[in-house]
Every structure is written in structure tokens, then in C-alpha cells.
CHARMM-style PDB file with segment names, atoms N, HN, CA, C and O in Angstrom:
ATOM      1  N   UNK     1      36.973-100.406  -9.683  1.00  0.00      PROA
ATOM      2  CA  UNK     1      38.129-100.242  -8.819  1.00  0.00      PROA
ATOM      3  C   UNK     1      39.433-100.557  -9.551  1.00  0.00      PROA
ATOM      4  O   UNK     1      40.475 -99.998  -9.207  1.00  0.00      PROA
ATOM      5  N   UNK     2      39.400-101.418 -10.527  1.00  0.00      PROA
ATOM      6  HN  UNK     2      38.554-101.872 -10.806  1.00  0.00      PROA
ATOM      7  CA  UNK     2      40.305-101.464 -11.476  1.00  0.00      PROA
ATOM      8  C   UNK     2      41.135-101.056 -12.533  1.00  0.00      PROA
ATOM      9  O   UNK     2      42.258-101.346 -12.946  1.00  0.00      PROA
ATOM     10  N   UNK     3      40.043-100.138 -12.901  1.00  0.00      PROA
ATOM     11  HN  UNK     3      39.131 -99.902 -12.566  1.00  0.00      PROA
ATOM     12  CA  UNK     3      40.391 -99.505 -13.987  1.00  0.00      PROA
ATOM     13  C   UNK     3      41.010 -98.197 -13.821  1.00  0.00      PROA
ATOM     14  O   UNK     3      41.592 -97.939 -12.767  1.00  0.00      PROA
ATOM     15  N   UNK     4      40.910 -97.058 -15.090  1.00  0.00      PROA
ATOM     16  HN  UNK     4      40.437 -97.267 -15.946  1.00  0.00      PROA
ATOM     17  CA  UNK     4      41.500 -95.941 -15.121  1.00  0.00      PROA
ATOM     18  C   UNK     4      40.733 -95.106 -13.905  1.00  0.00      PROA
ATOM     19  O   UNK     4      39.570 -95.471 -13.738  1.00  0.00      PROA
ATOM     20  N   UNK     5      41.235 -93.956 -12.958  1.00  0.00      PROA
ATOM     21  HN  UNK     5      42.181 -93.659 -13.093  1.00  0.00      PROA
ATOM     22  CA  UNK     5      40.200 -93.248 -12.512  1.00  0.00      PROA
ATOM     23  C   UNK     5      39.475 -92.641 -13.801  1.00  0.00      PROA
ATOM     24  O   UNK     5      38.271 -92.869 -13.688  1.00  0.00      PROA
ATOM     25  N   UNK     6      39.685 -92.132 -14.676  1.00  0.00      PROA
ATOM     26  HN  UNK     6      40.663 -91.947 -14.767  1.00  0.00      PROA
ATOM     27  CA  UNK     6      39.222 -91.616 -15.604  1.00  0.00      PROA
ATOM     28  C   UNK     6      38.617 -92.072 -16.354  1.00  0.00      PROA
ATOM     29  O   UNK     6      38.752 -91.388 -17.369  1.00  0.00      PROA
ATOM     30  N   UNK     7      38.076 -92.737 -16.502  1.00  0.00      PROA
ATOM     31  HN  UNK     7      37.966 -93.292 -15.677  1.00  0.00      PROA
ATOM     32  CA  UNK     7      38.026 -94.024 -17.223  1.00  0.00      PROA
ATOM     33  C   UNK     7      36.172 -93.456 -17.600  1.00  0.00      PROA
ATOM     34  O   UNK     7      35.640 -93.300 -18.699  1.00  0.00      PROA
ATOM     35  N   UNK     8      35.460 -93.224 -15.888  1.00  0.00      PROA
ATOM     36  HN  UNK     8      35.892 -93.351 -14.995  1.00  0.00      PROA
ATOM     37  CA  UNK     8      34.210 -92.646 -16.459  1.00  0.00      PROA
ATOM     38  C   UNK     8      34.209 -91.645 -17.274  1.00  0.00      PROA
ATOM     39  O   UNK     8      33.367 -91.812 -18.156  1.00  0.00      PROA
ATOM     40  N   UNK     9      34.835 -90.592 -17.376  1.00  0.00      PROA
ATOM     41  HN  UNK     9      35.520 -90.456 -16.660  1.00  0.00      PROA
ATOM     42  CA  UNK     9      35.175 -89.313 -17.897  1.00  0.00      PROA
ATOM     43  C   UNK     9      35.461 -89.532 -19.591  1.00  0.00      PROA
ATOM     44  O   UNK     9      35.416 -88.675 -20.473  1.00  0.00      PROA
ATOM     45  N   UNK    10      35.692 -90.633 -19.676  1.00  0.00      PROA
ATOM     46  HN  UNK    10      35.728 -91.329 -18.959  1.00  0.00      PROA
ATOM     47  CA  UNK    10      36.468 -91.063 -20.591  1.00  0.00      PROA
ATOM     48  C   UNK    10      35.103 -91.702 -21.584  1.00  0.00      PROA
ATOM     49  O   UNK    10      35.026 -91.550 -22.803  1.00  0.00      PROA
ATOM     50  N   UNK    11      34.136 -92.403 -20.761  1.00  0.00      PROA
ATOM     51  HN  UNK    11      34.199 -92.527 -19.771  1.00  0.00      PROA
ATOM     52  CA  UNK    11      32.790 -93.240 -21.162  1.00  0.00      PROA
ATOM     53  C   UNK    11      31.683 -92.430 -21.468  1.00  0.00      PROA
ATOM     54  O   UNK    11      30.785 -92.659 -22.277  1.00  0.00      PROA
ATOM     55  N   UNK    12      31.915 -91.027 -20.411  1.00  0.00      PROA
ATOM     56  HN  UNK    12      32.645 -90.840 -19.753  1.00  0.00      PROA
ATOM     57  CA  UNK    12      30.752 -89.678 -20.800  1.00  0.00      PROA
ATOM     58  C   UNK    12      31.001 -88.955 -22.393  1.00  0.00      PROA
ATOM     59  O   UNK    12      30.158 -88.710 -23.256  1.00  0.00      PROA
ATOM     60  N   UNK    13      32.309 -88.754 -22.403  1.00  0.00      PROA
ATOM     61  HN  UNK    13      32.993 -88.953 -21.702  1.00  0.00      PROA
ATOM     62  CA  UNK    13      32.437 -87.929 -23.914  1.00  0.00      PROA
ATOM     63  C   UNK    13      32.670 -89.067 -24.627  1.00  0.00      PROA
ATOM     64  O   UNK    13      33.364 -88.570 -25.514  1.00  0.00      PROA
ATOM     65  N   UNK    14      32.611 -90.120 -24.874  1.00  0.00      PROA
ATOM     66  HN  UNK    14      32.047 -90.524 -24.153  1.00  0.00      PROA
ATOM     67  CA  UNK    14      32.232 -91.123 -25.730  1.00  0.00      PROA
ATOM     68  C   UNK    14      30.680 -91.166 -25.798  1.00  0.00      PROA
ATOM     69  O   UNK    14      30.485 -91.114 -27.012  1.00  0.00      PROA
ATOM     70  N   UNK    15      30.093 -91.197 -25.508  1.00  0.00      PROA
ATOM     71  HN  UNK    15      30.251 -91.239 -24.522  1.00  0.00      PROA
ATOM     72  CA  UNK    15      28.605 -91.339 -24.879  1.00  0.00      PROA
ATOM     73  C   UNK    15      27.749 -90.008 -25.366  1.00  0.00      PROA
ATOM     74  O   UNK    15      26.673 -90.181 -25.939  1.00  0.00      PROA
ATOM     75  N   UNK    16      28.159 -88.935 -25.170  1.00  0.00      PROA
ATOM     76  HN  UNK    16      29.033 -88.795 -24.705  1.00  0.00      PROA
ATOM     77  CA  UNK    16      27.641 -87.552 -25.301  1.00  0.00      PROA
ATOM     78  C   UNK    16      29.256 -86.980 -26.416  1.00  0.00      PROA
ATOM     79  O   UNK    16      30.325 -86.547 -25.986  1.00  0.00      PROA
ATOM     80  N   UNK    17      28.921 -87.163 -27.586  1.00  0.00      PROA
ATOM     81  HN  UNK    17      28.052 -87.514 -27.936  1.00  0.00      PROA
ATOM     82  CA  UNK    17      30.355 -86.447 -27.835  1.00  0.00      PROA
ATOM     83  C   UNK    17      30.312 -85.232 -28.765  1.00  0.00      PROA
ATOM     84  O   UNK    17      31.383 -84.688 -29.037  1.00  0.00      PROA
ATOM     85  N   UNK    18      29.438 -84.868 -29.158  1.00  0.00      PROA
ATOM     86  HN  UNK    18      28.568 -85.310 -28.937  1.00  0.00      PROA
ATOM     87  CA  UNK    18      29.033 -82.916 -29.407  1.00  0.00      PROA
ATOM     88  C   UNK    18      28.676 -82.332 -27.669  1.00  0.00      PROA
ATOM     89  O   UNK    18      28.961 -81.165 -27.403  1.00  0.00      PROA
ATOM     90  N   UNK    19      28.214 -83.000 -26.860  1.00  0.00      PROA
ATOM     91  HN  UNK    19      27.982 -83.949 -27.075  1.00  0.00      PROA
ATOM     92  CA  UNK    19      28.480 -82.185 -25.263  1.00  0.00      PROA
ATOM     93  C   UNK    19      29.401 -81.095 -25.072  1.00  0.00      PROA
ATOM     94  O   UNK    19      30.464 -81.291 -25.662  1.00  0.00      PROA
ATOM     95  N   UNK    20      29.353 -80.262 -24.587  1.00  0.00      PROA
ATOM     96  HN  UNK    20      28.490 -80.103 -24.107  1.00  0.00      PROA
ATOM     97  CA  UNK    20      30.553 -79.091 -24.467  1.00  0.00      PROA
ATOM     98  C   UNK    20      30.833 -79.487 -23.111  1.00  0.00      PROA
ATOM     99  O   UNK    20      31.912 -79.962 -22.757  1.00  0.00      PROA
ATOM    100  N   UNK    21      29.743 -79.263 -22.280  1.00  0.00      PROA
ATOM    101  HN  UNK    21      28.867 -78.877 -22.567  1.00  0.00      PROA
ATOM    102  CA  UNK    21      29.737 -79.442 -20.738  1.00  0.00      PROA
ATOM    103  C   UNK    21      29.173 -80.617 -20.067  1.00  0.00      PROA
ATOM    104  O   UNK    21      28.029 -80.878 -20.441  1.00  0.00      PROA
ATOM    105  N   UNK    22      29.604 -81.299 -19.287  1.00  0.00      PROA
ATOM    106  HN  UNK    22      30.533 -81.086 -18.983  1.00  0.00      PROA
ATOM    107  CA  UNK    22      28.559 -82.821 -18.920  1.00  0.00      PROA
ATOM    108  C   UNK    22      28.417 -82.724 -17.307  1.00  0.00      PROA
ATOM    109  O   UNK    22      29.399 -82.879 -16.582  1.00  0.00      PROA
ATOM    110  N   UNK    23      26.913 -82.413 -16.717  1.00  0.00      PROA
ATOM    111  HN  UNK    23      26.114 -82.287 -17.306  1.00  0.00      PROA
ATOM    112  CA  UNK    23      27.221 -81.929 -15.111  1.00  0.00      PROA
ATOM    113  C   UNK    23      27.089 -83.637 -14.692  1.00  0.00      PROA
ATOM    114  O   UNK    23      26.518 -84.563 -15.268  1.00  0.00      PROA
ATOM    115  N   UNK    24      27.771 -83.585 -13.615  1.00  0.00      PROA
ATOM    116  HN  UNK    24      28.235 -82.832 -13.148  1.00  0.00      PROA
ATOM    117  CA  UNK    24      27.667 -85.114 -12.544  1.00  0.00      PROA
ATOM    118  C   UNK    24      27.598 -84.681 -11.847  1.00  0.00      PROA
ATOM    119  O   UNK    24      27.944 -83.500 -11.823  1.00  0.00      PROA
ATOM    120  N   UNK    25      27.029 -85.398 -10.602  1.00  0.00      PROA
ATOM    121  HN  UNK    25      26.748 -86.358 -10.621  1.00  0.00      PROA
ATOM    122  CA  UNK    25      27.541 -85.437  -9.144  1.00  0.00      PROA
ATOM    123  C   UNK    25      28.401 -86.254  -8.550  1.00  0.00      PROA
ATOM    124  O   UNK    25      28.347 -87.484  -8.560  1.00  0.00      PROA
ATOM    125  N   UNK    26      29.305 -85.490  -7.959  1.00  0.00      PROA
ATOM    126  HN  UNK    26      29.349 -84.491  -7.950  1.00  0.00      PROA
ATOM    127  CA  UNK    26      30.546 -86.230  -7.831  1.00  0.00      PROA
ATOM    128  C   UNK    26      30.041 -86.537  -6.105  1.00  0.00      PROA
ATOM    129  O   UNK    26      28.870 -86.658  -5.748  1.00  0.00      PROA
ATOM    130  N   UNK    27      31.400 -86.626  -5.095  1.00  0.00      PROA
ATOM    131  HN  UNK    27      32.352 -86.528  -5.385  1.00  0.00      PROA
ATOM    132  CA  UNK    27      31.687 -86.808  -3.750  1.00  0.00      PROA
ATOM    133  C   UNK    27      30.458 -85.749  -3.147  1.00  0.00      PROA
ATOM    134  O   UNK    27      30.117 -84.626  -3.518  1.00  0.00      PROA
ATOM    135  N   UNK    28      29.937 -86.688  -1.988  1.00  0.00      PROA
ATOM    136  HN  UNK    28      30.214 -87.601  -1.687  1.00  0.00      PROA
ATOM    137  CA  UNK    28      29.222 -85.783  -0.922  1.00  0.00      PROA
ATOM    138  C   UNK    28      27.711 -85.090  -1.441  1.00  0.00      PROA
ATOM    139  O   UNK    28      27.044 -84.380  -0.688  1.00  0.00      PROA
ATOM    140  N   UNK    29      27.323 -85.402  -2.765  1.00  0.00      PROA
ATOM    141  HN  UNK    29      27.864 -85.979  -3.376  1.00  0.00      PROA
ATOM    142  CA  UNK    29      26.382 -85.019  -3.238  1.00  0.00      PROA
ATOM    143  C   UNK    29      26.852 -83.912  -4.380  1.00  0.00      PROA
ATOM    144  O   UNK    29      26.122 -83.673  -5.342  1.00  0.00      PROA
ATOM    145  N   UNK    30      28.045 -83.301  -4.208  1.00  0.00      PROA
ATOM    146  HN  UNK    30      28.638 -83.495  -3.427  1.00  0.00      PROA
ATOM    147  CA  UNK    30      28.177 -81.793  -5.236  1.00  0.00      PROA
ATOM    148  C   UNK    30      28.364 -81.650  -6.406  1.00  0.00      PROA
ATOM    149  O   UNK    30      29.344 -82.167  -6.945  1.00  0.00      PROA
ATOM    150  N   UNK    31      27.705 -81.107  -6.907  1.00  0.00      PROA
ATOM    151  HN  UNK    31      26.910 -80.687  -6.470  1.00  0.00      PROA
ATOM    152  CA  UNK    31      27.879 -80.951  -8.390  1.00  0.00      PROA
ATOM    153  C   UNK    31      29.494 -80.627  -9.174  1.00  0.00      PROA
ATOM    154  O   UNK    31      30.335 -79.915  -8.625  1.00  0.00      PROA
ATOM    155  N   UNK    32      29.644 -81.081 -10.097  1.00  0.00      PROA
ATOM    156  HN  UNK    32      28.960 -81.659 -10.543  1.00  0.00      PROA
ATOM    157  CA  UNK    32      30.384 -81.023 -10.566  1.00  0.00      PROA
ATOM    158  C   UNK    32      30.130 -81.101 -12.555  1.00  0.00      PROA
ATOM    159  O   UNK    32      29.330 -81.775 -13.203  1.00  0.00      PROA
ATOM    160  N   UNK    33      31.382 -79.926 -13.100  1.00  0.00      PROA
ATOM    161  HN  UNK    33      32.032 -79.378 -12.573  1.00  0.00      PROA
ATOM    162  CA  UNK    33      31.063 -79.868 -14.497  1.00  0.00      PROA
ATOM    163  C   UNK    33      32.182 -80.290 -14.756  1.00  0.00      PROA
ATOM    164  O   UNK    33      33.120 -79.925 -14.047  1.00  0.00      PROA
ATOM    165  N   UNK    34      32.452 -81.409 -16.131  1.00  0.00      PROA
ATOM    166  HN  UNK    34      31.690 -81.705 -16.707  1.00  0.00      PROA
ATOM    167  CA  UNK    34      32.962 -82.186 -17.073  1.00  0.00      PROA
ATOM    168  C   UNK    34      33.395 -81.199 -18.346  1.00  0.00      PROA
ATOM    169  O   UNK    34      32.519 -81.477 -19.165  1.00  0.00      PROA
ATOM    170  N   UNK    35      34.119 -80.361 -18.872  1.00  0.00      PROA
ATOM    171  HN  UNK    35      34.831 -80.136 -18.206  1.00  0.00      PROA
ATOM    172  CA  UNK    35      34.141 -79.156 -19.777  1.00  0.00      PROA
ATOM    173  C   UNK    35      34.965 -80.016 -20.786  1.00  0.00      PROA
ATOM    174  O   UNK    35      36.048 -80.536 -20.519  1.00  0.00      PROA
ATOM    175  N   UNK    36      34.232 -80.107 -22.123  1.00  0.00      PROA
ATOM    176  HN  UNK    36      33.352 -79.685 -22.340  1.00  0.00      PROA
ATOM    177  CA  UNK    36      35.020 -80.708 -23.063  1.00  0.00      PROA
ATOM    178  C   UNK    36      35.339 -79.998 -24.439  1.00  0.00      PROA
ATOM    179  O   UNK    36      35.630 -80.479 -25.534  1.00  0.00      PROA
ATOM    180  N   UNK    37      35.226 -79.025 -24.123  1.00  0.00      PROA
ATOM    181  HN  UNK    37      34.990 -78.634 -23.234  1.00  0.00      PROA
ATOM    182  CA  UNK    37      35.462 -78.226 -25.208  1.00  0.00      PROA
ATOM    183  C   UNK    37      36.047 -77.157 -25.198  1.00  0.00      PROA
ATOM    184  O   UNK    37      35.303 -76.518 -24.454  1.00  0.00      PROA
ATOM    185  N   UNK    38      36.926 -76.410 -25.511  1.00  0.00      PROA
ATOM    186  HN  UNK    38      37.529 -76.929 -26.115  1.00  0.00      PROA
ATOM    187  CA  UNK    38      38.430 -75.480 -25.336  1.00  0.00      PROA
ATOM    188  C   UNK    38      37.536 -74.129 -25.440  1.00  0.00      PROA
ATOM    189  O   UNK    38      37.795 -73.257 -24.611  1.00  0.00      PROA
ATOM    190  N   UNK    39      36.663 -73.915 -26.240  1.00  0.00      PROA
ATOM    191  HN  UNK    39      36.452 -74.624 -26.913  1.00  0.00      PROA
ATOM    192  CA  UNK    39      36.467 -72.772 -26.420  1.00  0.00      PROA
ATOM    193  C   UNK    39      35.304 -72.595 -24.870  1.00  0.00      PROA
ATOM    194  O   UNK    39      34.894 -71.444 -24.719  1.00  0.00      PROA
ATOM    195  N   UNK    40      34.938 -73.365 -24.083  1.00  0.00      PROA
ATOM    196  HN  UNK    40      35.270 -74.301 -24.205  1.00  0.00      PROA
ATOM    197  CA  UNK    40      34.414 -72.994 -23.193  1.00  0.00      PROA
ATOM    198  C   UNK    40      34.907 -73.132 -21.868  1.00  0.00      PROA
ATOM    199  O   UNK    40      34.484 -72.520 -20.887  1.00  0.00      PROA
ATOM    200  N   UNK    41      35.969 -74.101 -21.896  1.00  0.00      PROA
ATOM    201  HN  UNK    41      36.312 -74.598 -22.693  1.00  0.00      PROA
ATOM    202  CA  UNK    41      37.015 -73.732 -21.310  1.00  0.00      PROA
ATOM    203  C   UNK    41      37.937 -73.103 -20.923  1.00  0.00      PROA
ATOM    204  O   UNK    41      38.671 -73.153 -19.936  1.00  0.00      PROA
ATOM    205  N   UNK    42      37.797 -72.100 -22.337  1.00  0.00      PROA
ATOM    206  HN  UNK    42      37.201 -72.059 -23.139  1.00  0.00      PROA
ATOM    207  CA  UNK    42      38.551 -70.782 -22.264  1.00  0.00      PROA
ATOM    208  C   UNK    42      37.629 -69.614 -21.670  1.00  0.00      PROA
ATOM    209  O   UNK    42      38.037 -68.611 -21.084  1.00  0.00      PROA
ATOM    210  N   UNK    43      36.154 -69.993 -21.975  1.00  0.00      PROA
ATOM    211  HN  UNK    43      35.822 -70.807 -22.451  1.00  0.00      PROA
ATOM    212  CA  UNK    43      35.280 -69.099 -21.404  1.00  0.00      PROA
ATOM    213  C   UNK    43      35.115 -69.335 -19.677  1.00  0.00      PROA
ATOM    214  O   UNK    43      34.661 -68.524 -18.869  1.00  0.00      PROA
ATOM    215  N   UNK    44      35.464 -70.254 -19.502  1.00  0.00      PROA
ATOM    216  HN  UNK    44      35.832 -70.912 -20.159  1.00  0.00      PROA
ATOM    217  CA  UNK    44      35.390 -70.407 -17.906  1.00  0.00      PROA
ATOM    218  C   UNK    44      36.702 -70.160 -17.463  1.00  0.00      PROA
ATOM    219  O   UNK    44      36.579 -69.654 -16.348  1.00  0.00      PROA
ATOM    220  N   UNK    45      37.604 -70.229 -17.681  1.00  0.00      PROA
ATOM    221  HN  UNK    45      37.704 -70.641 -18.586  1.00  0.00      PROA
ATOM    222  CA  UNK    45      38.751 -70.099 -17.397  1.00  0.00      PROA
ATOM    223  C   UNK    45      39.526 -68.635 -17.215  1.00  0.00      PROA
ATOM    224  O   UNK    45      40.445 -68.290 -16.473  1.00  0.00      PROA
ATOM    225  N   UNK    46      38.837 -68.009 -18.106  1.00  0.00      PROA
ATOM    226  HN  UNK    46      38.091 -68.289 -18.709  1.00  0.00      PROA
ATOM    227  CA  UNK    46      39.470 -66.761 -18.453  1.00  0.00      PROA
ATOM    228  C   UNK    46      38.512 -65.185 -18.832  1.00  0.00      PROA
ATOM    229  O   UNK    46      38.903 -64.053 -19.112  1.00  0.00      PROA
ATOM    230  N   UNK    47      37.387 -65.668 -18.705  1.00  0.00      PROA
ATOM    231  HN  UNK    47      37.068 -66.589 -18.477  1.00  0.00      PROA
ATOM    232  CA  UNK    47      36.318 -64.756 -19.467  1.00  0.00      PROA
ATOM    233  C   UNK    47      35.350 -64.662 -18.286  1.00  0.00      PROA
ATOM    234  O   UNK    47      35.268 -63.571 -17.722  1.00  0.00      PROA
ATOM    235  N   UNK    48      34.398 -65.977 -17.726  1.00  0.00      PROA
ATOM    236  HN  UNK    48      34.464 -66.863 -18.185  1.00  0.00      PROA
ATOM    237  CA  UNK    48      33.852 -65.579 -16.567  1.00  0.00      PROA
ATOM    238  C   UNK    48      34.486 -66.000 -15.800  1.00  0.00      PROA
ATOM    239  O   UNK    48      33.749 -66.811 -15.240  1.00  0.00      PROA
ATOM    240  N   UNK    49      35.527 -66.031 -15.278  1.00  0.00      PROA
ATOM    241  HN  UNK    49      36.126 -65.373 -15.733  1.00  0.00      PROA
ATOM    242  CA  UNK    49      36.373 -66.917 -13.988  1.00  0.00      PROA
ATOM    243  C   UNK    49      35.598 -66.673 -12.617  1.00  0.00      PROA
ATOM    244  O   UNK    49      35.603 -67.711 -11.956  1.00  0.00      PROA
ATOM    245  N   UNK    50      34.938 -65.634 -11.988  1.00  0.00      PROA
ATOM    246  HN  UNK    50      34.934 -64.790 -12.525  1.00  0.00      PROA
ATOM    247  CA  UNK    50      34.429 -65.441 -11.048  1.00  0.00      PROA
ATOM    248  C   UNK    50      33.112 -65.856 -10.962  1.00  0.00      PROA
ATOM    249  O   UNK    50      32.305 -65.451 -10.124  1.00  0.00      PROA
ATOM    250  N   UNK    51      32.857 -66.834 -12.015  1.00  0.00      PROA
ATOM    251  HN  UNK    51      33.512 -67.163 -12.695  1.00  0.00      PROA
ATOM    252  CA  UNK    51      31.010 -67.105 -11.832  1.00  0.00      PROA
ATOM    253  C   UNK    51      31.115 -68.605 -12.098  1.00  0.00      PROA
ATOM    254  O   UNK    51      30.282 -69.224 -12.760  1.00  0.00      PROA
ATOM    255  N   UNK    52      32.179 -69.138 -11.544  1.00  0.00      PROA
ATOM    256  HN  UNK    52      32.855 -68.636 -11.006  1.00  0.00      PROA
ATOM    257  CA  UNK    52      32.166 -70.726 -11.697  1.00  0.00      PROA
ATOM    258  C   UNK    52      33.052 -70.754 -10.290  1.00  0.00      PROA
ATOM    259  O   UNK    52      34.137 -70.208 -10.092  1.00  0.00      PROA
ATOM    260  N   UNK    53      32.221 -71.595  -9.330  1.00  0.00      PROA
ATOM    261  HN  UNK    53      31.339 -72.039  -9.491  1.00  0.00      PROA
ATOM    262  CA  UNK    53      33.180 -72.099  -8.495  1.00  0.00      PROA
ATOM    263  C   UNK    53      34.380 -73.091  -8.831  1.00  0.00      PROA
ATOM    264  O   UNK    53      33.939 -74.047  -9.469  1.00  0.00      PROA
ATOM    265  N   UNK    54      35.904 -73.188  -8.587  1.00  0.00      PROA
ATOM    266  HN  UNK    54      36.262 -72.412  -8.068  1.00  0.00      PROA
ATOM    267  CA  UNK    54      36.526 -74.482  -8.568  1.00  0.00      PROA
ATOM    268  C   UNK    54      36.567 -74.644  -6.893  1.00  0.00      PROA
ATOM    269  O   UNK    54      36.417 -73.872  -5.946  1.00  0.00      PROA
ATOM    270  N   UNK    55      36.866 -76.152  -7.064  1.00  0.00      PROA
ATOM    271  HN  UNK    55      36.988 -76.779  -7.834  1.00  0.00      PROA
ATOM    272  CA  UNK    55      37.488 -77.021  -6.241  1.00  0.00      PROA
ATOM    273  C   UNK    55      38.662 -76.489  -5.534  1.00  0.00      PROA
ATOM    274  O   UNK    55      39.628 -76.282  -6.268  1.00  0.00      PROA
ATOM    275  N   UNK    56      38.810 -76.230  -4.348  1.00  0.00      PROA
ATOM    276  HN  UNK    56      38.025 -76.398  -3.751  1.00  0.00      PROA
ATOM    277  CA  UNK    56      40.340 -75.916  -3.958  1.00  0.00      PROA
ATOM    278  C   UNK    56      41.316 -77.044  -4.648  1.00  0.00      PROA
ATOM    279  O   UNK    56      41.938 -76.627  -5.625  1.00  0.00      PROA
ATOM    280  N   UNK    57      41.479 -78.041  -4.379  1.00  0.00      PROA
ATOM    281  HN  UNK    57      40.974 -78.380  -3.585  1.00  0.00      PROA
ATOM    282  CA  UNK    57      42.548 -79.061  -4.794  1.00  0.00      PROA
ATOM    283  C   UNK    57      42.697 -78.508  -6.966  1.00  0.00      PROA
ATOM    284  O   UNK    57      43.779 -78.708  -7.519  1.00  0.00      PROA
ATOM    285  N   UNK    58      42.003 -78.149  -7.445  1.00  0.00      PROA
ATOM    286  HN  UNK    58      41.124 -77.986  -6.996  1.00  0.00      PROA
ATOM    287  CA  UNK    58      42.009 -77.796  -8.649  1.00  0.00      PROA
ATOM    288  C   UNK    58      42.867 -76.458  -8.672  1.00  0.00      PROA
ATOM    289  O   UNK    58      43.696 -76.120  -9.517  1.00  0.00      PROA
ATOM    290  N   UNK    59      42.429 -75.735  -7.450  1.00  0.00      PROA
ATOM    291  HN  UNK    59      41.755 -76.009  -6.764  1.00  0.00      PROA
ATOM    292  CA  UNK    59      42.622 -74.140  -7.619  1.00  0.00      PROA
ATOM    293  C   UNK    59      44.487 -74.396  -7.430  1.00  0.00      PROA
ATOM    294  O   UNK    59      45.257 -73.693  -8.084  1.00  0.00      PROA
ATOM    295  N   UNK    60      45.025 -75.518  -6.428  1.00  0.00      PROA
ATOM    296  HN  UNK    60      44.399 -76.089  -5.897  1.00  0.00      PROA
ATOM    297  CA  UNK    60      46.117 -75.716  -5.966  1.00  0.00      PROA
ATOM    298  C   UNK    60      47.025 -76.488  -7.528  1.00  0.00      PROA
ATOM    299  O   UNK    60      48.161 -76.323  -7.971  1.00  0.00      PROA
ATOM    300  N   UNK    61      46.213 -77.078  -7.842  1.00  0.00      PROA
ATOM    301  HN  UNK    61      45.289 -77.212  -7.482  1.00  0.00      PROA
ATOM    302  CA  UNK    61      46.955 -77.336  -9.438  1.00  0.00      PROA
ATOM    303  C   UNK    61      47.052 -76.500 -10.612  1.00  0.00      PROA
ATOM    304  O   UNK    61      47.833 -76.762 -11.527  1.00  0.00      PROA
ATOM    305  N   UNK    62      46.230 -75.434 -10.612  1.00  0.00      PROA
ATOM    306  HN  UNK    62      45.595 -75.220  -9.869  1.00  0.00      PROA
ATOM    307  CA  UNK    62      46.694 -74.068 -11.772  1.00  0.00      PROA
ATOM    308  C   UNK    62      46.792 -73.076 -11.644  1.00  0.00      PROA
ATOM    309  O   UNK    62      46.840 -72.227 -12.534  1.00  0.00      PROA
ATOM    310  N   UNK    63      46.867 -72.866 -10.141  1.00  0.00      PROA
ATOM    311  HN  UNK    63      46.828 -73.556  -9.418  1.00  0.00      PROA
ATOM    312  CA  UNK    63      47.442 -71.376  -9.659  1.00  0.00      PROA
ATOM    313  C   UNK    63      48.883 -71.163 -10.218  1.00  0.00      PROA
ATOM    314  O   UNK    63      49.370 -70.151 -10.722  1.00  0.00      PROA
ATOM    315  N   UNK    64      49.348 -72.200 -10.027  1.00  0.00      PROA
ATOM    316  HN  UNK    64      48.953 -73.022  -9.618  1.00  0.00      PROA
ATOM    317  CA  UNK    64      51.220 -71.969 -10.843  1.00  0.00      PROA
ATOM    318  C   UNK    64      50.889 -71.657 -12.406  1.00  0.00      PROA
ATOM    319  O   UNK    64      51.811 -71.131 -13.029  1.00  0.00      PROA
ATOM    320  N   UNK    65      50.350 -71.774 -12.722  1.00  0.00      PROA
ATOM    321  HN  UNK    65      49.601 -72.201 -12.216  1.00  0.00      PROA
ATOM    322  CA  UNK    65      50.194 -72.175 -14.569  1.00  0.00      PROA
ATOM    323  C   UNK    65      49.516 -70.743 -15.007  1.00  0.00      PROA
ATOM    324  O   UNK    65      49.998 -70.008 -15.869  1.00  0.00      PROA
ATOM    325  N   UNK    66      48.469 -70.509 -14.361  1.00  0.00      PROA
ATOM    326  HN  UNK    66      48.077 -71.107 -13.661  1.00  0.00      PROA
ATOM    327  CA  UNK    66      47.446 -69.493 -14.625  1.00  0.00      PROA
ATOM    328  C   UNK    66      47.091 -68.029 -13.687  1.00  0.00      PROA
ATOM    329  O   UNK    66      46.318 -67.076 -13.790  1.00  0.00      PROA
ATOM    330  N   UNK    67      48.215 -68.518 -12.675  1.00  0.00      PROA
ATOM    331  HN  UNK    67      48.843 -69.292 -12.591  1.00  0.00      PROA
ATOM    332  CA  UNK    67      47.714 -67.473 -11.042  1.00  0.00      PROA
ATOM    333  C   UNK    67      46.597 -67.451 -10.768  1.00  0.00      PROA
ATOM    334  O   UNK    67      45.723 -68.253 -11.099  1.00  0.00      PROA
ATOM    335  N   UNK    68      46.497 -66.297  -9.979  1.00  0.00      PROA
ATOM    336  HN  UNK    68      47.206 -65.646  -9.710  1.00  0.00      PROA
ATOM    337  CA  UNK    68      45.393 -66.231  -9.004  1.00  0.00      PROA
ATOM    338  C   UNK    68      43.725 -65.514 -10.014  1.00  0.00      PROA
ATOM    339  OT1 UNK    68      42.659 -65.364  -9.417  1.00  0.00      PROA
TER     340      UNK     68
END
């Protein structure tokens, strides 16, 4: 409760650090992917964009940056 929120995020790619992708489960049970590496980031981002769900609250932070 003290620390960084990030702080786990921060302990996984220390922990796993050739990982590209690190899945957790976050809130409510749902999966969630950790992407630490640009070039697959760029592949999710821009290459398959329609075969990765985001998060609305995510979608509301790079719709300005990246659109729709």
C-alpha cells in the first residue's frame, strides 16, 4: 500500500527480464498482458490492433496520441 503502484510491474521485468510479454491477473479475475518489449508493442499496437482487447480506461489514454 506504500509503495509505487508500479512497483509490481517494476519486480516482474526484473524477475523475468528477456520476457517480451508477462500475463497476470489483474481486478475481478481478468487477464491482463505486461508488454515489455517495443517491437511487440509495436506489433500489438499497430500490426494486429484488432486481435488484442484493451481496457477502455487505456483506450481513453491513446486515442489522442494514436486515434481510433
Amino acid at each position: 500500500m506504500s509503495g509505487s503502484p508500479n512497483e509490481p510491474y517494476f519486480s516482474w521485468m526484473r524477475e523475468w527480464p528477456y520476457a517480451k510479454m508477462i500475463r497476470y491477473i489483474s481486478f475481478a479475475n481478468s487477464e491482463a498482458l505486461l508488454v515489455t518489449d517495443l517491437d511487440s508493442l509495436r506489433e500489438i499496437l499497430s500490426v494486429q490492433t484488432y486481435s488484442f482487447i484493451k481496457p477502455p480506461v487505456f483506450e481513453k489514454l491513446i486515442r489522442p496520441i494514436v486515434g481510433n
